[in-house]
C-alpha positions as CSV (number, residue, x, y, z in Angstrom):
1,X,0.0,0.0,0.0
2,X,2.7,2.7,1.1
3,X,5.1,2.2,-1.9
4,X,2.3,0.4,-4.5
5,X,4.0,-2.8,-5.3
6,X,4.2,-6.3,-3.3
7,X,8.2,-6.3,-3.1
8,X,9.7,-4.5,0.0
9,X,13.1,-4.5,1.0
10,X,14.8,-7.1,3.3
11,X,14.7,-4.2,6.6
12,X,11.3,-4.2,5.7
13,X,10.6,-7.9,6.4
14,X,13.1,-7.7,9.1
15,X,10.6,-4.9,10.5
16,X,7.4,-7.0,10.2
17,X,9.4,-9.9,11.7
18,X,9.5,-7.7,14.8
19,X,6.2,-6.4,15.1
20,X,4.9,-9.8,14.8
21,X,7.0,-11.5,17.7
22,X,6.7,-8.1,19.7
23,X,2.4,-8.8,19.4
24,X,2.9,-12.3,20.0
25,X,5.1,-12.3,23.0
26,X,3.2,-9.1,24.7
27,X,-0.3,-10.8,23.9
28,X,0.9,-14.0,25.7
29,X,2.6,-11.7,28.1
30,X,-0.7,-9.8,29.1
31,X,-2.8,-13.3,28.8
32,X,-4.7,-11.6,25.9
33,X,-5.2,-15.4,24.1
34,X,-6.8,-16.8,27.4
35,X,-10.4,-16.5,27.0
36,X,-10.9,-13.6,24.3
37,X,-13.3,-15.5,22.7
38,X,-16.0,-14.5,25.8
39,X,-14.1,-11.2,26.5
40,X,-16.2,-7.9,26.6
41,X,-15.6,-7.0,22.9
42,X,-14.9,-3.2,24.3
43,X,-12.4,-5.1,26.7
44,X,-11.1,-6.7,23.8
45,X,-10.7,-3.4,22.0
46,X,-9.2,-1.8,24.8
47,X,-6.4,-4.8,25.5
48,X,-5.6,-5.2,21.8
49,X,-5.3,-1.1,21.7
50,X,-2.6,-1.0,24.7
51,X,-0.6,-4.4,23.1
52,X,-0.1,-2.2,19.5
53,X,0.2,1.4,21.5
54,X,3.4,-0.4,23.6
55,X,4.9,-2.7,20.0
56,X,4.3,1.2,18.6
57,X,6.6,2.6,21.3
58,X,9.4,-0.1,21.4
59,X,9.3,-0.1,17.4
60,X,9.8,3.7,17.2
61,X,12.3,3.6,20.0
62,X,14.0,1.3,18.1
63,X,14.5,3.1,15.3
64,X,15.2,6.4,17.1
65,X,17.9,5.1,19.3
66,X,19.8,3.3,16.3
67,X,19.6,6.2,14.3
68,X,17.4,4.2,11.5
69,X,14.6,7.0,11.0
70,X,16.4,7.5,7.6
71,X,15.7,4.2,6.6
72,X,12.6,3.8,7.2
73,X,9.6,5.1,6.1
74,X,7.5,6.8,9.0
75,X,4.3,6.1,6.7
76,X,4.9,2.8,6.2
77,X,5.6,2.0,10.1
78,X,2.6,3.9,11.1
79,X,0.4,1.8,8.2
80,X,1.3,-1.3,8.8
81,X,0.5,-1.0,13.0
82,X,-2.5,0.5,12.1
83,X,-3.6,-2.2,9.6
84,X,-2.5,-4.8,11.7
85,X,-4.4,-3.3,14.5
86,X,-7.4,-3.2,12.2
87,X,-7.3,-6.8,10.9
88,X,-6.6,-8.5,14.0
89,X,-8.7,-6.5,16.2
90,X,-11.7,-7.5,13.1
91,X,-10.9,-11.2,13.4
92,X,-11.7,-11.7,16.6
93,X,-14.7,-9.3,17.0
94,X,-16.3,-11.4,14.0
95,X,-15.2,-14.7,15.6
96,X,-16.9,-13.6,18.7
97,X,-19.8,-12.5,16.9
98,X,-20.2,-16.0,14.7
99,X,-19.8,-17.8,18.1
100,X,-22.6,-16.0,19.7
101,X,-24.6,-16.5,17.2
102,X,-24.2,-20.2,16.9
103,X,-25.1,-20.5,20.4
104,X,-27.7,-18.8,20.2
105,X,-29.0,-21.4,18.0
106,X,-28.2,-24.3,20.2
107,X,-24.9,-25.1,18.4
108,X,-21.1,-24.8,19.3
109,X,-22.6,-25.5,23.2
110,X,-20.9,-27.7,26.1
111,X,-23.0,-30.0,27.7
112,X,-22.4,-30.2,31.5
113,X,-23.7,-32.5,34.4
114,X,-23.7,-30.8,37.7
115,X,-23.7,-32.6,41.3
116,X,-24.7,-30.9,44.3
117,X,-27.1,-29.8,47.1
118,X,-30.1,-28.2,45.4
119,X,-29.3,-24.8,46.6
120,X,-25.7,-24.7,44.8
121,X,-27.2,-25.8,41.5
122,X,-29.3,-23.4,41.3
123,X,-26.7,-20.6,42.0
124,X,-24.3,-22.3,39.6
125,X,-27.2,-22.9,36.9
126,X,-28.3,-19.0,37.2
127,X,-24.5,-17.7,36.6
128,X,-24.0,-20.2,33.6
129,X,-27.4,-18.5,32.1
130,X,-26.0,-15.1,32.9
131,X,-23.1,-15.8,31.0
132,X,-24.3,-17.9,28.0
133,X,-21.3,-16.3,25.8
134,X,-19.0,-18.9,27.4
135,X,-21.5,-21.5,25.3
136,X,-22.8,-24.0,28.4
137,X,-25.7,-26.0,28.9
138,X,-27.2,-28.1,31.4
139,X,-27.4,-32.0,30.3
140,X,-28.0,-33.4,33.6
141,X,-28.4,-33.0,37.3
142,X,-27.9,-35.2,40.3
143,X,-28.7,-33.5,44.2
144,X,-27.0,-34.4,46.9
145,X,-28.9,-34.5,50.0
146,X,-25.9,-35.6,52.8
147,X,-22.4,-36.6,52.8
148,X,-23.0,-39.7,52.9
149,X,-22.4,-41.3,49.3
150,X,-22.7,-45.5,49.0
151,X,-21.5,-47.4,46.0
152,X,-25.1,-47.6,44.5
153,X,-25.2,-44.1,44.5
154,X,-22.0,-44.0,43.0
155,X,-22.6,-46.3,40.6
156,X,-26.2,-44.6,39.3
157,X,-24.4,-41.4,39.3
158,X,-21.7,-43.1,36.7
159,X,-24.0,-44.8,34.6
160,X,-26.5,-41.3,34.2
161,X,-23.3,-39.1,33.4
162,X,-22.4,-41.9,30.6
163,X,-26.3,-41.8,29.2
164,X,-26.6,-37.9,29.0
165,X,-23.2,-38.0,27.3
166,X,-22.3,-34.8,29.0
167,X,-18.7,-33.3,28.0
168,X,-17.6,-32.1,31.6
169,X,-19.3,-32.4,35.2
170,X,-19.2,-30.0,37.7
171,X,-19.2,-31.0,41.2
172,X,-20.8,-27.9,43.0
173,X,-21.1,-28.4,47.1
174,X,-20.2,-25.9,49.8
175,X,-16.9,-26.7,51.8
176,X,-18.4,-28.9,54.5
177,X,-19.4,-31.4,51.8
178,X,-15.8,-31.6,50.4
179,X,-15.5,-35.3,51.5
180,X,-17.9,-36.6,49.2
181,X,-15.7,-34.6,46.2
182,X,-13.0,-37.8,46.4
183,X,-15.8,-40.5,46.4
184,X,-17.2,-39.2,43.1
185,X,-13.6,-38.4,41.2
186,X,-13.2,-41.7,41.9
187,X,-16.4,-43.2,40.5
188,X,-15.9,-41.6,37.3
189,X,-12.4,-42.8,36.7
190,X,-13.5,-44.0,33.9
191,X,-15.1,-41.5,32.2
192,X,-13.5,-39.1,29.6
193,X,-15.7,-36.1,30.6
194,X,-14.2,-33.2,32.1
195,X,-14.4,-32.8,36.2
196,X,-14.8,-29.7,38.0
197,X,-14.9,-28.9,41.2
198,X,-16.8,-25.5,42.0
199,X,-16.8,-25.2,46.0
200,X,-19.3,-22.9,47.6
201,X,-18.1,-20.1,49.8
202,X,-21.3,-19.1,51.1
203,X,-21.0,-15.4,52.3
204,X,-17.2,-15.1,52.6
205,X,-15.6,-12.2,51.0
206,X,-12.9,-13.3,48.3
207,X,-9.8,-11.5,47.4
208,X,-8.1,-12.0,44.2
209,X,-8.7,-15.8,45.2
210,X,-7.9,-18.6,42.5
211,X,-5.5,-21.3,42.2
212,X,-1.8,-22.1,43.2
213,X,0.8,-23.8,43.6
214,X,2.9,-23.4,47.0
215,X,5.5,-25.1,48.4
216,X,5.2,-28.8,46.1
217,X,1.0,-27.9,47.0
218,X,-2.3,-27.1,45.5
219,X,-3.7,-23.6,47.3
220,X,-6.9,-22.3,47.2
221,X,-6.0,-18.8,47.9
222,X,-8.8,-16.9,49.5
223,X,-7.3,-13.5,49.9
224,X,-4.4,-12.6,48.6
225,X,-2.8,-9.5,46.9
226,X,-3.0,-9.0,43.0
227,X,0.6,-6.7,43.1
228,X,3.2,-9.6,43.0
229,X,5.8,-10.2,40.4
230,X,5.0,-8.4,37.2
231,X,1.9,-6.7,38.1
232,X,4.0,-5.2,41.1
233,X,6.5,-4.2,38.7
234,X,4.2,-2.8,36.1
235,X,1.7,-0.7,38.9
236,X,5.0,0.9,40.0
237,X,6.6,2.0,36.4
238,X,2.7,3.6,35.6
239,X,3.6,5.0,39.2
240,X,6.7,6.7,38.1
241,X,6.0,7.4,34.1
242,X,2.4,9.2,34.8
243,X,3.2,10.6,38.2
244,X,6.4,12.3,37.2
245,X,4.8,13.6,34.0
246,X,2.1,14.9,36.0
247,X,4.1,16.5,38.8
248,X,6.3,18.3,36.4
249,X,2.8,20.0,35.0
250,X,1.3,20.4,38.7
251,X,4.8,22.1,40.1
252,X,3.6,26.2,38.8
253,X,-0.6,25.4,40.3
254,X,1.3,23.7,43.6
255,X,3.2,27.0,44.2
256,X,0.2,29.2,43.6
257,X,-1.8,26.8,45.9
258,X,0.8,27.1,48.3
259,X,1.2,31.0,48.2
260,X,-2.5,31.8,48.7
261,X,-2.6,29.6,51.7
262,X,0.3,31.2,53.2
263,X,-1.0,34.4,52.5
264,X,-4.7,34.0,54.1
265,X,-4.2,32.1,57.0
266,X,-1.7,32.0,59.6
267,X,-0.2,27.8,59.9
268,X,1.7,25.4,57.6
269,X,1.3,25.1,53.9
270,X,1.0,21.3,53.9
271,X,-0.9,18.9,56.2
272,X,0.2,16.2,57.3
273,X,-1.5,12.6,58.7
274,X,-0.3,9.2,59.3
275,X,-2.5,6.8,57.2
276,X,-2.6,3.1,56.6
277,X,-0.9,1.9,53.5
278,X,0.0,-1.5,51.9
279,X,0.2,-4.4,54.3
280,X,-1.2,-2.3,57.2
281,X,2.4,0.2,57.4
282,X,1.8,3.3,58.8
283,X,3.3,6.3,56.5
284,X,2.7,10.1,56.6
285,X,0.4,11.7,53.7
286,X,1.0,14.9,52.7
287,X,-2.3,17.3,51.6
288,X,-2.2,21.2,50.8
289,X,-4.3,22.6,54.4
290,X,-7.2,23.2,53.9
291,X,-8.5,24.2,57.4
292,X,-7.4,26.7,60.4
293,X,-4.7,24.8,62.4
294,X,-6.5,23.7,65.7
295,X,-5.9,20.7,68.1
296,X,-7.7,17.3,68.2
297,X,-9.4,16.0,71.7
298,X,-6.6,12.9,72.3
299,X,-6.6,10.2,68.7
300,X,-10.1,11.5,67.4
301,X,-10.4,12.5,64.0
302,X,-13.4,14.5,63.1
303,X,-14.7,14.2,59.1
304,X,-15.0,17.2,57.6
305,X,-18.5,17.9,57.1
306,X,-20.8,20.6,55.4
307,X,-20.0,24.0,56.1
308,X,-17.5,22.8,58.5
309,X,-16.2,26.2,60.1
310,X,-12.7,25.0,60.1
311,X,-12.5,24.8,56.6
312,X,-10.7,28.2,55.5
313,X,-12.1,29.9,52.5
314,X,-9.2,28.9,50.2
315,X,-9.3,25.5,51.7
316,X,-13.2,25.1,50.2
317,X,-12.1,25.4,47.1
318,X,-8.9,22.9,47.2
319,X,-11.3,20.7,49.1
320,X,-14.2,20.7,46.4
321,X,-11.4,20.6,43.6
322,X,-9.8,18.3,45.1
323,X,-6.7,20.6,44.4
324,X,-5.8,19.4,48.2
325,X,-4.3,16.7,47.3
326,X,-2.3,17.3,44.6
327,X,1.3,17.0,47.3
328,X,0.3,13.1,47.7
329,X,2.2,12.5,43.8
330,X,5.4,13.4,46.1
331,X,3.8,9.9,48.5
332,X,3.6,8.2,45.1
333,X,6.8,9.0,44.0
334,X,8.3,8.0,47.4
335,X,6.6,4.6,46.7
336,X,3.8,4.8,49.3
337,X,0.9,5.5,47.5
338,X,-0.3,4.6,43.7
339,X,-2.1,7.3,41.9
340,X,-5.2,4.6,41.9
341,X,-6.1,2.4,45.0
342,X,-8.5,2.4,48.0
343,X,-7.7,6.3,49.5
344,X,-6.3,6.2,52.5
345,X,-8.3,6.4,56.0
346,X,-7.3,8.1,59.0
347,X,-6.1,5.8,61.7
348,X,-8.6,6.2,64.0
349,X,-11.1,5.2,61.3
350,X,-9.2,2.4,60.4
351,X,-9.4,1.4,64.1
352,X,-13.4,1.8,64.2
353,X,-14.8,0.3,61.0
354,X,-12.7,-2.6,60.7
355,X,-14.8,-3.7,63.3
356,X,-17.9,-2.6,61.6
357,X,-17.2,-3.9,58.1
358,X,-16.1,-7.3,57.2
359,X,-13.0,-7.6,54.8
360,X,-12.4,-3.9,55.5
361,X,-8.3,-3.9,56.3
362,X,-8.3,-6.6,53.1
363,X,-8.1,-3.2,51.4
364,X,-5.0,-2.3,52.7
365,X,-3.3,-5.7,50.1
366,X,-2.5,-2.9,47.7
367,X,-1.3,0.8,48.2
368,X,-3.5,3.1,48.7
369,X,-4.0,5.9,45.8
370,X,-5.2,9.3,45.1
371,X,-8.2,8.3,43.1
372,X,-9.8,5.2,43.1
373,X,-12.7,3.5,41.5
374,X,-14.8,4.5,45.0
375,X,-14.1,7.5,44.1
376,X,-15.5,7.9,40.8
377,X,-18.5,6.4,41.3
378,X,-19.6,9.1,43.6
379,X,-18.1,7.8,47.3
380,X,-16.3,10.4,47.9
381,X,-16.5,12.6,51.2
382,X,-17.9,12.2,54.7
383,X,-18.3,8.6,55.4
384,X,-21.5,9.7,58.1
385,X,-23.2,6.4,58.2
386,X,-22.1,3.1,57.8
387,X,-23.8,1.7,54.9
388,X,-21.2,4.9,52.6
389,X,-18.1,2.9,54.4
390,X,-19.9,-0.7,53.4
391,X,-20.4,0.7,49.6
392,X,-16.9,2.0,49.5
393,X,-15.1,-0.5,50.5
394,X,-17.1,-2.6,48.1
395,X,-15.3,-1.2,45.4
396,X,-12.0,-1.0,46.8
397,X,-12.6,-4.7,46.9
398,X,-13.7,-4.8,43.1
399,X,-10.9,-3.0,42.1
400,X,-8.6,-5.0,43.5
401,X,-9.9,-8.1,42.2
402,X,-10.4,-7.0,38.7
403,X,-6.9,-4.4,38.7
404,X,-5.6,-4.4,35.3
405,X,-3.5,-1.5,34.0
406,X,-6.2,-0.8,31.4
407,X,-8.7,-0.3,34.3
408,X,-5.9,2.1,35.8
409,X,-5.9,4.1,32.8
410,X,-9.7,4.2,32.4
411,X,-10.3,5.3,36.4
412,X,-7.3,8.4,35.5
413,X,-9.7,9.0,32.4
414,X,-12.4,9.4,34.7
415,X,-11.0,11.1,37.6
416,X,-10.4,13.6,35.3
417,X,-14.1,14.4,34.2
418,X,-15.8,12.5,37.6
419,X,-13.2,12.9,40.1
420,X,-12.1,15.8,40.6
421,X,-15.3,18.6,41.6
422,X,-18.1,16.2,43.1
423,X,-20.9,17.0,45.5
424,X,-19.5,15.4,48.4
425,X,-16.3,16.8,48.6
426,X,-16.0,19.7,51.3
């Protein structure tokens, strides 16, 4: 297309060669083959969009850094990412639709037997019709009553999976019943069918939980911490590229913050609180002040709330700008906070709801950050009654299990239009 004939020169193909492993080895990187064929076709967009923006970036770098610009053609570069984009983005999104459609006809489906207490059936029956993408369908049940399982039972249960001819079977009981998930691996030995084992948790909260393998053992991990390894690594260079960018554009409205508050009431520029951060360390955030410098009764920390008279004039408007707590990039550059996590809580709050609201300190598995998907959503401000804290931490706790660096990028996106002047904040 670029230069109108099929022959390109051999830096050409050594180019495409490149951009083809560089896709291929950042798509298996990011897990973007696992599963796209049930993936949100916007979350699809979005993924495949960040793989090709980053092959873009090492590709020009590349060339920039060997001093190759001359060589190549800037047109042809910029073509043939944004064809490639086009084509393999188009592939997939008409894969997904041809799939859905097929099941929507009754074709292309699973067939799954499920064994379990009525109760979990059910539960695990309405989720697979909530998500009939995935392309399941029920071709048997058989409920479980006790723990008690004898070889008759055993044997029915063998011959009814064999007659239904189901592909996989899902063993769904709660974690009490777990004794009766050997008997019936056993008794279907002989089967080729697929065997799952979906335990019920009842009403505990989850945390990033899944499977692993520790010490030479199978894990059910129940709450643990998505910010290991490379996801550590990757939060904390988004850290360091888009908070350093941003404070070197903040540093002129910081020193005009910090000169009107100097010059209209008498007190420090910045504020500064202990707060909670990852693993439940203590470590001190820093805010612009936003209130007349006066003295708490002992460790009680009294929310701001409406027309609080502490709250200077200045300090109103940082406060419902959220201009306050632009010095917290310095925590995130000092490694303490990330510009999106669960904000930060006094300590004294910390102290009282975590009695009051179950998982609460589970929120404290990642740092804490300057926006957050709480915050825009709305819960933002005085946490007055307990069912705010409850909602809040609920999606701290989404946000944790579903963190992804797109779903970083998208809450910054949003922060900027939701985030930053809201309602609640004074």
């Amino acid at each position: 297309m670029r230069f109108g004939h099929i022959e390109l020169h051999d830096r050409y193909w050594l180019a495409v060669v490149i951009i083809t492993l560089l896709v291929t080895f950042i798509n298996s990187f990011i897990g973007a083959y696992e599963r796209w064929r049930i993936t949100r076709i916007y979350t699809l967009l979005a993924r495949q969009f960040l793989v090709w923006l980053a092959v873009a970036i090492v590709v020009t770098s590349v060339i920039y850094f060997t001093q190759s610009a001359d060589r190549y053609s800037r047109l042809w570069v910029g073509m043939a990412l944004l064809v490639s984009f086009i084509l393999s983005a188009g592939v997939r999104i008409g894969i997904q639709l041809l799939l859905r459609r097929a099941r929507q006809q009754g074709r292309s489906l699973r067939s799954v037997f499920m064994i379990g207490p009525g109760q979990n059936i059910t539960h695990v029956g309405r989720g697979m019709r909530n998500s009939s993408e995935e392309g399941y369908r029920i071709a048997g049940v058989q409920r479980l009553r006790s723990v008690e399982v004898d070889p008759d039972f055993l044997s029915a249960l063998s011959r009814r999976v064999s007659e239904c001819g189901a592909q996989e079977v899902w063993i769904c009981v709660p974690l009490e019943m777990g004794s009766v998930v050997r008997a019936i691996f056993y008794a279907l030995r002989h089967h080729t069918a697929e065997v799952r084992f979906i335990p019920e948790f009842r009403d505990m909260q989850l945390l990033n939980h899944r499977m692993s393998e520790v010490a030479g053992q199978y894990a059910f991990d129940l709450s643990v911490t998505p910010m290991n390894g490379v996801a550590q690594m990757l939060k904390r260079l988004e850290d360091l590229l888009i908070g350093g960018l941003l404070c070197l554009v903040i540093i002129p409205v910081c020193l005009v913050i910090a000169c009107a508050i100097k010059l209209t009431s008498p007190g420090p520029v910045l504020f500064k609180q202990y707060r909670t951060g990852v693993n439940g360390k203590n470590f001190k955030v820093y805010k612009f002040r936003s209130m007349t410098v006066h003295q708490e009764q002992g460790e009680q920390v009294t929310q701001a709330t409406k027309g609080d008279a502490r709250i200077t004039p200045i300090g109103a408007f940082l406060r419902r700008t959220s201009l306050d707590e632009l010095p917290q990039f310095y925590n995130v550059l000092q490694g303490r906070m990330s510009i999106v996590g669960p904000r930060p809580h006094a300590l004294a709050h910390n102290e009282f709801y975590k009695e009051q609201v179950e998982s609460y300190m589970k929120r404290h598995k990642v740092k804490p950050g300057i926006t957050g998907w709480a915050q825009v959503n709305g819960l933002r401000g005085e946490t007055d009654t307990l069912d705010k804290m409850e909602k809040r931490v609920e999606h701290d706790l989404w946000y944790i299990n579903n963190w992804s660096l797109w779903l970083d990028l998208r809450i910054i996106f949003l922060t900027i239009f939701k985030g930053f002047i809201n309602k609640n904040a004074y």
